[in-house]
DSSP file (Angstrom, degrees, kcal/mol; ACC not computed):
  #  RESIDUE AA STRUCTURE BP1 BP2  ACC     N-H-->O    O-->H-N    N-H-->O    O-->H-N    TCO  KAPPA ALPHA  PHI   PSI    X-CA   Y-CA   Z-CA
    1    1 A X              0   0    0      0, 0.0     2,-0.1     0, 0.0     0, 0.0   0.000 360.0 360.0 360.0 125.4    5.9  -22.0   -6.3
    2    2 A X        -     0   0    0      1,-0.1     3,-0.0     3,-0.0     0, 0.0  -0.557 360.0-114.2 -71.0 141.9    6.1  -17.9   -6.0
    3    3 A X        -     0   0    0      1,-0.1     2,-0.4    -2,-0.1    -1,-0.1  -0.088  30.6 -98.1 -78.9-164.5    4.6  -16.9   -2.9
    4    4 A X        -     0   0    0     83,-0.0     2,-0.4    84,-0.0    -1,-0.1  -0.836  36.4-162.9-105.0 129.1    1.5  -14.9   -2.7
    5    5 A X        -     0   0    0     -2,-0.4    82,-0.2    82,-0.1    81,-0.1  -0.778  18.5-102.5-130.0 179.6    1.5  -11.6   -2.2
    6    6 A X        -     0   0    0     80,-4.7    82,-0.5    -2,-0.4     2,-0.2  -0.342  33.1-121.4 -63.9 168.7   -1.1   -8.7   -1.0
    7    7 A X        -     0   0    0     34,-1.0    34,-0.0     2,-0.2     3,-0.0  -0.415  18.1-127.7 -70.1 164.3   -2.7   -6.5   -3.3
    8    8 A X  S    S+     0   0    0     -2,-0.2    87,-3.1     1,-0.1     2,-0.4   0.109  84.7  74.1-106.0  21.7   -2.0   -3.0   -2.8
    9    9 A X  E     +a   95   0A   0     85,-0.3    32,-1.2    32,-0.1    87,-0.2  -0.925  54.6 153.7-149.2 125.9   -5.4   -1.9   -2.7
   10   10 A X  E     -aB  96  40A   0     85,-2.1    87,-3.7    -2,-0.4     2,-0.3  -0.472  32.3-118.0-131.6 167.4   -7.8   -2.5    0.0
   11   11 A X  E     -aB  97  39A   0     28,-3.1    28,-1.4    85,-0.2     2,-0.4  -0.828   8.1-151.3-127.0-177.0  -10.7   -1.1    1.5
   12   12 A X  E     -aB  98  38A   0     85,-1.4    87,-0.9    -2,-0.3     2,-0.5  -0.959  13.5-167.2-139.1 159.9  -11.7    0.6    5.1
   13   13 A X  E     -aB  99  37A   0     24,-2.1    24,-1.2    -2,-0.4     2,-0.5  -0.959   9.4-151.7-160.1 114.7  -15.2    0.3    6.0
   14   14 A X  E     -a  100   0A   0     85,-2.2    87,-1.9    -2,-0.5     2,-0.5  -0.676  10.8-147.0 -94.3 145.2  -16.3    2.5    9.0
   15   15 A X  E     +a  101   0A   0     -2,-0.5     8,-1.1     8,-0.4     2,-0.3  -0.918  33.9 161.4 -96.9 131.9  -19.5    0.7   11.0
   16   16 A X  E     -a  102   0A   0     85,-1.7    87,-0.6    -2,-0.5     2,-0.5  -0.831  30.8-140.5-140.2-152.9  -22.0    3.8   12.5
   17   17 A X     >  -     0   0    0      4,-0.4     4,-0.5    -2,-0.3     3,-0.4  -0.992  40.1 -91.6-165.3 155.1  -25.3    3.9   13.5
   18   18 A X  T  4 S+     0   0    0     -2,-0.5     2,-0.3     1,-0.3    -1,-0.1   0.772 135.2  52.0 -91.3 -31.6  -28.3    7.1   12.8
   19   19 A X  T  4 S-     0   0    0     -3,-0.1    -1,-0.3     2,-0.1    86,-0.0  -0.186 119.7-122.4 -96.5  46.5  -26.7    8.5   16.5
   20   20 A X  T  4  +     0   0    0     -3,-0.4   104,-0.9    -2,-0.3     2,-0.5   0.776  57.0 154.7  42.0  48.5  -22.9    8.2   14.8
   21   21 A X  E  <  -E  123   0B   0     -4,-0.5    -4,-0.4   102,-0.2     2,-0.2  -0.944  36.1-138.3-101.7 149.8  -21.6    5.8   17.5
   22   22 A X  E     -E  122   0B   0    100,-2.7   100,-1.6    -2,-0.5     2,-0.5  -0.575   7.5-133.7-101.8 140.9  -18.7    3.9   15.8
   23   23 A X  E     -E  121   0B   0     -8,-1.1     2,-0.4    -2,-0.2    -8,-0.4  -0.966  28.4-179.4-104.0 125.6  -17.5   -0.2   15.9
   24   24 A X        -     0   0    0     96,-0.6     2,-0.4    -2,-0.5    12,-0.2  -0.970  11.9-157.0-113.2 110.8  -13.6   -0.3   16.4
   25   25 A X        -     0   0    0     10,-1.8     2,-0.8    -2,-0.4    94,-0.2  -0.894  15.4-133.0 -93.4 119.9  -12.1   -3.8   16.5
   26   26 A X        -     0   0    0     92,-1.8    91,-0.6    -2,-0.4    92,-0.2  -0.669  32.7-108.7 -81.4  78.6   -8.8   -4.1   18.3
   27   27 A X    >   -     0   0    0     -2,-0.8     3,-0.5     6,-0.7     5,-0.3   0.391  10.7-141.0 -21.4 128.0   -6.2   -6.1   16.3
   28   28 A X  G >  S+     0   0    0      1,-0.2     3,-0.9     2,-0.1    87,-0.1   0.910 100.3  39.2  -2.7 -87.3   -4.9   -9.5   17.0
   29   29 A X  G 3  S+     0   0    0      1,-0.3    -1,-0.2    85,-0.3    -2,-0.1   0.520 120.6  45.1 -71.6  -2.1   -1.5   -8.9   16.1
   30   30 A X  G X  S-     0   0    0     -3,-0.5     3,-2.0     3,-0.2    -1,-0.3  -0.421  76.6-155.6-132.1  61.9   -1.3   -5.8   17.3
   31   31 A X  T <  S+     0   0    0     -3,-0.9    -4,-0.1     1,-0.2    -3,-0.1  -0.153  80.5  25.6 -15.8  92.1   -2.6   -5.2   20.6
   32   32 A X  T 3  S+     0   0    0     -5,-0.3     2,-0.5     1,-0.2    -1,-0.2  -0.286  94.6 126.1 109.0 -47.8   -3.8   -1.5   21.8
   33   33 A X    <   -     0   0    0     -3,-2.0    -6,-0.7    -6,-0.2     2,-0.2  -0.515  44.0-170.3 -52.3  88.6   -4.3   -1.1   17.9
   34   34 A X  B     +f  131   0C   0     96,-1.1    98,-1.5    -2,-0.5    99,-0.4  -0.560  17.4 133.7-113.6 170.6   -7.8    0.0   17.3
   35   35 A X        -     0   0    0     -2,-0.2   -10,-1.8    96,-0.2     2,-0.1  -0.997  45.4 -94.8 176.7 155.3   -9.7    0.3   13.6
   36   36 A X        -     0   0    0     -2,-0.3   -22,-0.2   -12,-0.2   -12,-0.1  -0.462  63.5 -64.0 -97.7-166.1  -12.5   -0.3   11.5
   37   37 A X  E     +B   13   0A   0    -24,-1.2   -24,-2.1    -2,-0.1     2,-0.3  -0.434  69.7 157.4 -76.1 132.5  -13.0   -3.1    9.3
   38   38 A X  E     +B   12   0A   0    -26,-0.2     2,-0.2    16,-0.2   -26,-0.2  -0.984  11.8 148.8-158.9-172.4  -10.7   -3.2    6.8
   39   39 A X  E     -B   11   0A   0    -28,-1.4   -28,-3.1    -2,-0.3     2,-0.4  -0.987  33.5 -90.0 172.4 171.7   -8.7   -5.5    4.2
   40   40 A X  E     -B   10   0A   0    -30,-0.3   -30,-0.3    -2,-0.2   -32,-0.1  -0.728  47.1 -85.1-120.0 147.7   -7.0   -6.1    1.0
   41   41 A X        -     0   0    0    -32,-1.2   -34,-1.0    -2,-0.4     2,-0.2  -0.224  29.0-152.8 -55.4 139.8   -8.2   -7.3   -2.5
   42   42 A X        -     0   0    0    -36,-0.1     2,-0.5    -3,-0.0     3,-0.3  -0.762  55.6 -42.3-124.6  81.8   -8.5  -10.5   -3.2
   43   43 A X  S    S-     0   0    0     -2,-0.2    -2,-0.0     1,-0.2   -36,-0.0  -0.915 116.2 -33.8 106.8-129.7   -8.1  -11.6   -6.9
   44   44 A X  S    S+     0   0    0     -2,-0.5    -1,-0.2    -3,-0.0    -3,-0.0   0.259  93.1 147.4-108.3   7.9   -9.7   -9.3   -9.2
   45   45 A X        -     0   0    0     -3,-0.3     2,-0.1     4,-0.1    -2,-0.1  -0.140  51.6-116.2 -53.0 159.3  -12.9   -8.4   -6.6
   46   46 A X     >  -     0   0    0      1,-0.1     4,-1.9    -5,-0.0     3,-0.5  -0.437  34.4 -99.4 -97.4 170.6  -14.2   -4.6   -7.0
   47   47 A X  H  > S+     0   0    0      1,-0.2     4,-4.4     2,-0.2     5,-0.2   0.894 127.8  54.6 -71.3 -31.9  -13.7   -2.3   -3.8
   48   48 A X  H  > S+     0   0    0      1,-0.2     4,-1.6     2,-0.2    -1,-0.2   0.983 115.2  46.1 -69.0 -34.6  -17.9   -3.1   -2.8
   49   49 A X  H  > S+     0   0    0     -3,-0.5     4,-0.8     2,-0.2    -2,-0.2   0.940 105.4  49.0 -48.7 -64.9  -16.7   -6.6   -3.2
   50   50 A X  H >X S+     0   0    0     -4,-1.9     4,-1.8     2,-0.2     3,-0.7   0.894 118.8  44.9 -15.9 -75.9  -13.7   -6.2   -1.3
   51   51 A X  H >X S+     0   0    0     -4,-4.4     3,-4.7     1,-0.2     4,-1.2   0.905 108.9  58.9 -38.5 -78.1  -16.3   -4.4    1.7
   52   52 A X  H 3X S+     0   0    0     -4,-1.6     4,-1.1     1,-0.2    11,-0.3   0.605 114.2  30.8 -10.6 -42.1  -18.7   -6.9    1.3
   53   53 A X  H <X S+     0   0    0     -4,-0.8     4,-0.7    -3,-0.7    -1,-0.2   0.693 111.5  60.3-101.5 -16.3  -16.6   -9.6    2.2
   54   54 A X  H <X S+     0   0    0     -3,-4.7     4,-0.8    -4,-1.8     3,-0.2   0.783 107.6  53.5 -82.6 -31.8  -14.3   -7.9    4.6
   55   55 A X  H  < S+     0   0    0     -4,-1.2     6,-0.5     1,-0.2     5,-0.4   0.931 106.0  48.3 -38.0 -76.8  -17.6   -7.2    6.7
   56   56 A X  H >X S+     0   0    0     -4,-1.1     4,-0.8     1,-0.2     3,-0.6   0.634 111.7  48.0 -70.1 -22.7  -18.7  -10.3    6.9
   57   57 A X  H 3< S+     0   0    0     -4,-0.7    -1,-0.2    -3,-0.2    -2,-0.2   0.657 117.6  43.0 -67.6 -23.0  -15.1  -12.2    8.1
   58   58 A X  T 3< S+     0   0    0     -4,-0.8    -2,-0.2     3,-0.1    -1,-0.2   0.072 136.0   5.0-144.5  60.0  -14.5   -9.9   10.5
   59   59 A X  T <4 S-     0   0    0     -3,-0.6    51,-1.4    52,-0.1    -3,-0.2   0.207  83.5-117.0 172.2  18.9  -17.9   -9.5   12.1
   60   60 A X     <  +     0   0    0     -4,-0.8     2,-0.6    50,-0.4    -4,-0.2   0.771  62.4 149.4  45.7  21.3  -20.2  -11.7   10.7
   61   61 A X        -     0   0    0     -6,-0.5     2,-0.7    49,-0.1    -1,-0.2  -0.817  44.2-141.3 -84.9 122.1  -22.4   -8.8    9.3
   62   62 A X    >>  -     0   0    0     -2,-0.6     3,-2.8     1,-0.2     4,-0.9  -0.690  10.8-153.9 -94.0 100.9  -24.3   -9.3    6.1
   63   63 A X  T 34 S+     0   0    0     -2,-0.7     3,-0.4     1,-0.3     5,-0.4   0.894  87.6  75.8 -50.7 -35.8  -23.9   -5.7    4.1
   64   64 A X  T 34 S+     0   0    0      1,-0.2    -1,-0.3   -12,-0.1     3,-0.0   0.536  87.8  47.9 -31.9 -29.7  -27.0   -6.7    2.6
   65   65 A X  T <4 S+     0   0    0     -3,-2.8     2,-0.3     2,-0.0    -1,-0.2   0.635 115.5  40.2 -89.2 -27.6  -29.1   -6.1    5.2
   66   66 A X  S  < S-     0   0    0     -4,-0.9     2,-0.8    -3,-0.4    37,-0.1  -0.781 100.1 -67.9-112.6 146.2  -28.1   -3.2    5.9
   67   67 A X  E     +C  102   0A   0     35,-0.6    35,-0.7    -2,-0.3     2,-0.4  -0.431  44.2 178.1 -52.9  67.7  -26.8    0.6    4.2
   68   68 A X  E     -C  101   0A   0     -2,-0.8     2,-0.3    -5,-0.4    33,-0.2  -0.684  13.0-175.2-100.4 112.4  -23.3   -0.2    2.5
   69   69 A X  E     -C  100   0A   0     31,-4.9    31,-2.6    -2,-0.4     2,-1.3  -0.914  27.3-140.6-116.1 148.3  -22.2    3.3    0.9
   70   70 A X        -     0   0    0     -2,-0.3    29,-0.2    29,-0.2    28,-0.1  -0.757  10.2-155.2-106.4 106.5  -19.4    3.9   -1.1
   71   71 A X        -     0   0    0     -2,-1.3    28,-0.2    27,-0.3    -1,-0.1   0.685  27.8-131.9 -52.1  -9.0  -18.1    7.3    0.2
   72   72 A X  S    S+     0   0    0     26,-0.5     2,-0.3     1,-0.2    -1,-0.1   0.896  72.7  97.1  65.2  33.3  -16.3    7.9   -3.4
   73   73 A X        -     0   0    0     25,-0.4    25,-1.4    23,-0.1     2,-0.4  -0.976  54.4-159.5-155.2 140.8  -12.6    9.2   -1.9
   74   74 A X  E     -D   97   0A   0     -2,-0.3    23,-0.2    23,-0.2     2,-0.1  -0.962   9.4-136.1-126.0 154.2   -9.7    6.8   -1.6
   75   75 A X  E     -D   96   0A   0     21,-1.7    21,-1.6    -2,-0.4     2,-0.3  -0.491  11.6-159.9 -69.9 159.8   -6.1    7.2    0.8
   76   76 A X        +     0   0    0     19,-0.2     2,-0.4    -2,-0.1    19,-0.2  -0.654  26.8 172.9 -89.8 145.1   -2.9    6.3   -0.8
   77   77 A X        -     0   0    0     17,-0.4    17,-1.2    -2,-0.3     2,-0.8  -0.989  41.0-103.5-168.8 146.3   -0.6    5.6    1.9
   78   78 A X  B     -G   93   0D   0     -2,-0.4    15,-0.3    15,-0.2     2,-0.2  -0.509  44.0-133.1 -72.1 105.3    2.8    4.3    2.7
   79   79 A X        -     0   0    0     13,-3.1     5,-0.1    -2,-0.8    -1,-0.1  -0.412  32.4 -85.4 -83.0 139.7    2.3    1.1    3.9
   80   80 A X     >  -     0   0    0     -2,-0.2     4,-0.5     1,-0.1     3,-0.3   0.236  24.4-128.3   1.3 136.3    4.2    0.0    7.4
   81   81 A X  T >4 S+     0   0    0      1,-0.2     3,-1.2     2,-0.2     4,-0.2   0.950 113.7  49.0 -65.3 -60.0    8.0   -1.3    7.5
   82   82 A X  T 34 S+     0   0    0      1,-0.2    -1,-0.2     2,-0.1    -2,-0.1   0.403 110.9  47.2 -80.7  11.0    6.7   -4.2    9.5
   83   83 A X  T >4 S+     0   0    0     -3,-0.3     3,-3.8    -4,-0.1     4,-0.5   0.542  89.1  88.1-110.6 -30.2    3.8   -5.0    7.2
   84   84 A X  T << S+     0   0    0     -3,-1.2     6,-0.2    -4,-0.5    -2,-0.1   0.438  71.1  75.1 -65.5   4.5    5.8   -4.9    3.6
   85   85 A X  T 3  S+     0   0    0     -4,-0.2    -1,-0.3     1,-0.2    -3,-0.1   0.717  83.4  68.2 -64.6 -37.9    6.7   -8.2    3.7
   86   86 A X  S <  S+     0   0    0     -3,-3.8   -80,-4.7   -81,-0.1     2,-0.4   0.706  98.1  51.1 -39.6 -35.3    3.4   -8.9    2.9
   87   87 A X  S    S-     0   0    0     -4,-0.5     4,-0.3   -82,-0.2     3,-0.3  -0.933  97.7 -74.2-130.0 135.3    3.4   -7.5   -0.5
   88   88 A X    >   -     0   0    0    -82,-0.5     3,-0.6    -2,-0.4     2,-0.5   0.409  67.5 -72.3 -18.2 163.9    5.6   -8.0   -3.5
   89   89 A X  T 3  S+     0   0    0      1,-0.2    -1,-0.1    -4,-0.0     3,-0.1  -0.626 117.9  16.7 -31.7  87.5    9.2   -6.4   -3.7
   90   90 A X  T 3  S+     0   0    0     -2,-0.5     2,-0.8    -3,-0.3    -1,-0.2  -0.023  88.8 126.0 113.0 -20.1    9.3   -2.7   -4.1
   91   91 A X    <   +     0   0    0     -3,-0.6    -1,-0.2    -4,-0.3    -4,-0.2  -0.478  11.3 151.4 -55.9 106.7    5.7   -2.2   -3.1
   92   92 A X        +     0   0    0     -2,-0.8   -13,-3.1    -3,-0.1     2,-0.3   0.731  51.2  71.2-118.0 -19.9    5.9    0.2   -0.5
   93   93 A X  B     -G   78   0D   0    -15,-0.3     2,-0.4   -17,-0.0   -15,-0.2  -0.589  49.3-162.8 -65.9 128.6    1.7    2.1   -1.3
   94   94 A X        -     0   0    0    -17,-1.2   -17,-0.4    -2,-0.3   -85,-0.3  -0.884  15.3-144.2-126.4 129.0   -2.0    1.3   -0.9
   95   95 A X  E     -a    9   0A   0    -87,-3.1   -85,-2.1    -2,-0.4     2,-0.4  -0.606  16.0-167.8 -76.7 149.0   -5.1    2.5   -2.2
   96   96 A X  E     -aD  10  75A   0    -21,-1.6   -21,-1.7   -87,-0.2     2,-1.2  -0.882   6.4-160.3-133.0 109.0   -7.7    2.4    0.3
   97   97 A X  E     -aD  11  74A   0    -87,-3.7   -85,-1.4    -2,-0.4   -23,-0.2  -0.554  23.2-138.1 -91.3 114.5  -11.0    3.0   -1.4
   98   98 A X  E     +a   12   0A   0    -25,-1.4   -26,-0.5    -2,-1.2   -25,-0.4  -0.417  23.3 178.5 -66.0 133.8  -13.5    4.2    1.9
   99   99 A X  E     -a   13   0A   0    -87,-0.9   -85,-2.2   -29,-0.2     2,-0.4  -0.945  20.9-134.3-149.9 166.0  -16.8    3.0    2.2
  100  100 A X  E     -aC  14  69A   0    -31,-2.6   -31,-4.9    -2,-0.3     2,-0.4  -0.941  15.1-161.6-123.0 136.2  -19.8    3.8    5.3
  101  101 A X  E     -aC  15  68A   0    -87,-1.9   -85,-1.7    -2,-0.4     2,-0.6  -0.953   8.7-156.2-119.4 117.8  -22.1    0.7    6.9
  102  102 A X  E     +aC  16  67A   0    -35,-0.7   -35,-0.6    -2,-0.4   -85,-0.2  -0.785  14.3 178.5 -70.2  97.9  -25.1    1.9    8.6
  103  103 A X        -     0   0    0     -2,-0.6   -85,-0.3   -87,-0.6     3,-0.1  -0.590  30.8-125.6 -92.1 171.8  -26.5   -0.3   11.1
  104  104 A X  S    S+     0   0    0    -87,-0.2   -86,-0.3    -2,-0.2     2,-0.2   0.692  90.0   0.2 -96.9 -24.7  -29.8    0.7   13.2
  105  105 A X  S    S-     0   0    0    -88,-0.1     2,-0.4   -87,-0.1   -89,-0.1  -0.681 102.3 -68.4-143.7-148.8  -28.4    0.3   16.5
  106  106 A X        -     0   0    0     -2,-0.2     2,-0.2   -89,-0.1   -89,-0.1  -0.840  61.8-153.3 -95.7 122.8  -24.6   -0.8   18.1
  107  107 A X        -     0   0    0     -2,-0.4     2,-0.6     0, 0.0    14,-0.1  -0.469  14.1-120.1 -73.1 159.1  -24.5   -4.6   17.0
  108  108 A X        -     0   0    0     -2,-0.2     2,-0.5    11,-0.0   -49,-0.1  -0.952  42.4-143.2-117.4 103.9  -22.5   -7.4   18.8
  109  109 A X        -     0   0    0     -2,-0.6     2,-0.4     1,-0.1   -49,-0.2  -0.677  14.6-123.0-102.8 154.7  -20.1   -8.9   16.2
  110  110 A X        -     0   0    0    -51,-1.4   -50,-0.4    -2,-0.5   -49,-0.1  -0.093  36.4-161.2 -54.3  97.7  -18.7  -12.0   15.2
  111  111 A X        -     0   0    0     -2,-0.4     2,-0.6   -52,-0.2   -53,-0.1  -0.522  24.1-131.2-102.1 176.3  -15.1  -11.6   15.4
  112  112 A X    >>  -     0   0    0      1,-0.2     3,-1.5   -55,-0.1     4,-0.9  -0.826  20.3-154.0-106.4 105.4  -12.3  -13.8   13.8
  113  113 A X  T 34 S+     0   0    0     -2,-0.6    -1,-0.2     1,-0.2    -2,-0.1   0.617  95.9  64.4 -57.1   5.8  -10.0  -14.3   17.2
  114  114 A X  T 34 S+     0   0    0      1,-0.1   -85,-0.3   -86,-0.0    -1,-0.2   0.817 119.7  23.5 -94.5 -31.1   -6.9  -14.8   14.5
  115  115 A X  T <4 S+     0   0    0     -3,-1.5     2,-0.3     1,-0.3    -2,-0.2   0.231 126.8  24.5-129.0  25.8   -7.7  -11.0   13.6
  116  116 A X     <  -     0   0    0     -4,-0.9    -1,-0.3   -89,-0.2   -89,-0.2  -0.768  48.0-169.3 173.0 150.7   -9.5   -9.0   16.4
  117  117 A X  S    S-     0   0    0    -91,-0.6     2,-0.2     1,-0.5   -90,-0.1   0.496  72.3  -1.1-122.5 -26.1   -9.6   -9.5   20.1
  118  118 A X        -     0   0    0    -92,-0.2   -92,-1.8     2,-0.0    -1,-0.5  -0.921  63.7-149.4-156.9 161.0  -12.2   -7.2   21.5
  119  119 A X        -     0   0    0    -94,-0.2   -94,-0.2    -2,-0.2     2,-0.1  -0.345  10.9-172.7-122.8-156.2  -14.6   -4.6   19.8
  120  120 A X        -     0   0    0     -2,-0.1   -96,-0.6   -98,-0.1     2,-0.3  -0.269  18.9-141.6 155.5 114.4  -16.1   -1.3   21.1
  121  121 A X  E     +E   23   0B   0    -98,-0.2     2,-0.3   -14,-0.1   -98,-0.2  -0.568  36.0 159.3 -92.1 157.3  -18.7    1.3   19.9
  122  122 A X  E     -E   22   0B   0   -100,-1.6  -100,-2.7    -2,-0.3     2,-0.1  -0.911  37.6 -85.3-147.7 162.0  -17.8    5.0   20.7
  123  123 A X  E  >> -E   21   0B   0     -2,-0.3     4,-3.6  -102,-0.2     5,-0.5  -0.429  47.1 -93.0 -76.6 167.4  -18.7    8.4   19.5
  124  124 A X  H  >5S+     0   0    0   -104,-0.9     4,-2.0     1,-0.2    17,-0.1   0.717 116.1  33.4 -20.2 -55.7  -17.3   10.1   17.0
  125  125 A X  H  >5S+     0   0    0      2,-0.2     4,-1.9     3,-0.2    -1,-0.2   0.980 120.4  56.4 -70.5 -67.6  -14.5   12.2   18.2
  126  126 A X  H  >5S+     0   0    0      2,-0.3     4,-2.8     1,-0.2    -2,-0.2   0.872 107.7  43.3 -55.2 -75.7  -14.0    9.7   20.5
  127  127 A X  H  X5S+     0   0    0     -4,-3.6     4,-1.1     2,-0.2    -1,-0.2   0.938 109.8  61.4 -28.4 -64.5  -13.5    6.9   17.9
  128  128 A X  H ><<S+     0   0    0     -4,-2.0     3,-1.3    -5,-0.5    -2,-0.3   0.948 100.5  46.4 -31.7 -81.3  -11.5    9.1   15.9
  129  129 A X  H 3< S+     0   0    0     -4,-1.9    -2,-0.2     1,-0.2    -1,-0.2   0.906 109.2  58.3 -52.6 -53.7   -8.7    9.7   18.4
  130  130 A X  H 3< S+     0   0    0     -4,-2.8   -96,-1.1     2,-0.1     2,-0.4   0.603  80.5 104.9 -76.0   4.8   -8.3    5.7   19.3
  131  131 A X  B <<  -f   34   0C   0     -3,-1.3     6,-0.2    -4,-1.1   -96,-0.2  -0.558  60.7-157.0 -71.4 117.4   -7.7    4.8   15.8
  132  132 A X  S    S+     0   0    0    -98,-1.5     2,-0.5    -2,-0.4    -1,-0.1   0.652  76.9  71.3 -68.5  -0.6   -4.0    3.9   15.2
  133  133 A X  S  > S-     0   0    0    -99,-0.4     4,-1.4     1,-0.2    -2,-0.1  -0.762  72.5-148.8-118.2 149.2   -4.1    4.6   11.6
  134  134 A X  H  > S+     0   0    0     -2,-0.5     4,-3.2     2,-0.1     5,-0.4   0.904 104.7  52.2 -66.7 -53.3   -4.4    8.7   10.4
  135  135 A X  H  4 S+     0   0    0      1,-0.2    -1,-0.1     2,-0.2     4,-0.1   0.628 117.2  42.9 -86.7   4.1   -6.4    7.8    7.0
  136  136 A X  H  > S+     0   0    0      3,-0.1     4,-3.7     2,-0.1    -1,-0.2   0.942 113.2  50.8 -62.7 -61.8   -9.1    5.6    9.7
  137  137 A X  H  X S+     0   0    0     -4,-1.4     4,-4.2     1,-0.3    -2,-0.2   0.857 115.3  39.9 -61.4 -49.8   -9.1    8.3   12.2
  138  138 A X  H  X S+     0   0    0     -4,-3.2     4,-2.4     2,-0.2    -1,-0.3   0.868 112.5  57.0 -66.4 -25.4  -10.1   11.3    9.2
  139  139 A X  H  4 S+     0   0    0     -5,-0.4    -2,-0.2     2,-0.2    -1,-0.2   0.986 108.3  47.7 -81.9 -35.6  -12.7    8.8    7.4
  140  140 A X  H >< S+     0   0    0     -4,-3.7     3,-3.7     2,-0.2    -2,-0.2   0.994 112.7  46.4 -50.7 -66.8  -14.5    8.6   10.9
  141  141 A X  H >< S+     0   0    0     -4,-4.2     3,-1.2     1,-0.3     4,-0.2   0.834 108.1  60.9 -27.3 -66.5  -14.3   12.5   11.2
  142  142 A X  T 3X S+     0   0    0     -4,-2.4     4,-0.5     1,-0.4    -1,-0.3   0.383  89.2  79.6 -38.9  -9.7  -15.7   12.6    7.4
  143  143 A X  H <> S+     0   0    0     -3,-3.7     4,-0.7     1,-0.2    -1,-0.4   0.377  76.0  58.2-107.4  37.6  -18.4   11.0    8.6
  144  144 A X  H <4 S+     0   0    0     -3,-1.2     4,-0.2     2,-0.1    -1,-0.2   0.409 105.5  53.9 -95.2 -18.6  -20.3   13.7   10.1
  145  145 A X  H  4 S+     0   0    0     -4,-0.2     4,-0.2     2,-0.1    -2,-0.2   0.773 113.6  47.5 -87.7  -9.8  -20.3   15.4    6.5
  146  146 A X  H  < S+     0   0    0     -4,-0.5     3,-0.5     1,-0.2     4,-0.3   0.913 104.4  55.2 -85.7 -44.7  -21.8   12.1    5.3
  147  147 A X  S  < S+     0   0    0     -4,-0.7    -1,-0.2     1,-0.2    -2,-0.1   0.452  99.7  63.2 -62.7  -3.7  -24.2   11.6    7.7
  148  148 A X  S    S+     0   0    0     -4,-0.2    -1,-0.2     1,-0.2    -2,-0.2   0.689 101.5  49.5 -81.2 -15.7  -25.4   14.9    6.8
  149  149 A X              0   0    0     -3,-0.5    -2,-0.2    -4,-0.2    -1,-0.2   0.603 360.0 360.0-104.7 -14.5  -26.3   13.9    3.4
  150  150 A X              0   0    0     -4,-0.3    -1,-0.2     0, 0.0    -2,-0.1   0.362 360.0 360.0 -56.8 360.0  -28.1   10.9    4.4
């Protein structure tokens, strides 16, 4: 049997609220390591699929209820040394197609202990800087131009 490996396109899915405070969930496997929801395709799902589904495992948030936008801009990025095992041979890229969830106030989510250990809503700025990842840290920024347009 070949093993399985990721797809190379994922999504990132910033959490806010109508006074821009941010959800960051602190990785499991990486301790210190803080982020928004994010995750990789699974079969042939579209990137709103992809959100949809990533939401709800790792916070038990129904996008449904709630303002799930698809910002229209994707990352490519050089995925991790210590992560490329993950994904076939010679894949070393990911698209990360970006997408905004609006909640009304800071929610308490469900989190999957296998893949987040602790959460924490912040402002913007604030949010920004504790994100280990670059293309997180700029789609939080980016959301002050989004939120403008809401």
């Amino acid at each position: 049997m070949e093993p399985r490996y990721k797809h190379p396109i994922s999504v990132l899915v910033v959490i806010y609220t109508p006074d821009l405070n941010v959800l960051l969930l602190e990785r499991a496997d990486r301790p210190g390591w803080w982020q928004s929801v994010t995750g990789s395709q699974d079969s042939d799902e579209t990137p709103q699929q992809i959100a949809q589904r990533e939401v709800a495992e790792e916070t038990g948030l129904d996008t449904r209820q709630f303002e799930l936008l698809d910002w229209h801009y994707h990352n490519i990025f050089e995925i991790f040394p210590h992560w490329r095992h993950r994904y076939a041979p010679g894949v070393t890229e990911n698209t990360e197609h970006v997408f905004g969830l609006r909640v009304p106030t800071p929610l308490i989510p469900a989190l999957s202990p296998s893949e987040h250990l602790s959460y924490q809503w912040l402002p913007v700025e604030q949010a920004a800087e504790r994100c280990f990842s670059p293309s997180n840290a700029a789609a939080i920024r980016r959301l002050l131009a989004h939120a403008s347009h809401a």
